[in-house]
C-alpha angles and dihedrals in degrees: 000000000000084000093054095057104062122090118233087254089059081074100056092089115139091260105049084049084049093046093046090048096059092048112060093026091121091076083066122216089355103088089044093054097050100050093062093033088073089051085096111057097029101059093188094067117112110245100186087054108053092044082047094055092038087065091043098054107039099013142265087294117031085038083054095056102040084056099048096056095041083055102037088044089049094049093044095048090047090054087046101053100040090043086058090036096048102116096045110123092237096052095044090055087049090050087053085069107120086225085050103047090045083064102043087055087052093044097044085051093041111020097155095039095038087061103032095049099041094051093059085061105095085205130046152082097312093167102049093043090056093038093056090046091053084045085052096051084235098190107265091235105049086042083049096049096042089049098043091054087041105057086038093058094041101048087044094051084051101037097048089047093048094048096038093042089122096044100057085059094068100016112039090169086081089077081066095077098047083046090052083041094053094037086057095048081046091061102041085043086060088047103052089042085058089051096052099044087049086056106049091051085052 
């Protein structure tokens, strides 16, 4: 059978978010959050989509924040979970991967910048980034606050756009103010960086 043969993924298209969306809203935030909570343990998730569909739905802002704290809530949980899991067999046979070991010498170099500047990407390997920095016992605060700026640079950048597709047409000035909004992540992300590397040679 055709139907058989798609994956769940296959139906993640816009419409059927969108569908979905509309359809349990009045469960309020709920259905928005999730969508982009299990992100994080299913990869092939869209995540453009989904944001997309998230603006669409409730709003630029309300979209943007749904979306924030799926995703926020997804990452966080992953790290948990892996940082208290860390000397499991099976986890320890997943960490001996050559992908995952690339990233856990980035992360272990890096830690702040590796999550912060990953999880702007809208696409990437979200799991494995917050996997190696769990491997690596990243300090809970400075993974929580990387991935916290990240994600939020990177669902404003994709809100706003979806929602303001139309205007940059006739008014390409618009881009201006997502370029300002990532310039200033960019600094305090230097700043913190600067914090957290002062504090572990304390």
């Amino acid at each position: 059978m055709f139907g058989a043969e798609l994956s769940i993924v296959d139906y993640f298209t816009e419409q059927n978010i969108e569908l979905f969306l509309e359809c349990f809203r009045s469960l309020g935030p709920l259905p928005g959050i999730l969508l982009t909570f299990l992100k994080s343990f299913i990869p092939p998730l869209p995540t453009i989509i989904i944001v997309g569909a998230n603006a669409a739905i409730y709003g630029m802002w309300l979209g943007f924040i749904y979306s924030w704290i799926g995703l926020v809530t997804g990452s966080l949980l992953t790290f948990l979970i892996i940082r208290r899991a860390a000397g499991a067999a099976i986890i320890q046979r997943w960490a001996g991967k050559s992908k995952v070991q690339k990233a856990m010498v980035w992360a272990r170099k890096n830690g702040f910048s590796f999550v912060f500047l990953l999880s702007m990407l809208p696409i990437g390997p979200f799991v494995v980034i917050n996997m190696a920095a769990g491997l690596t016992r990243m300090p809970v605060f400075s993974f929580a606050a990387a991935v916290t700026l990240g994600k939020g640079v990177m669902v404003f950048c994709v809100s706003y756009i979806g929602t303001h597709l139309s205007d940059f047409v006739d008014q390409p000035a618009k881009f201006l103010g997502v370029a300002l909004f990532i310039a200033a992540s960019l600094w305090l992300n230097k700043k913190l960086q600067a914090y957290f590397t002062a504090l572990a040679s304390a």
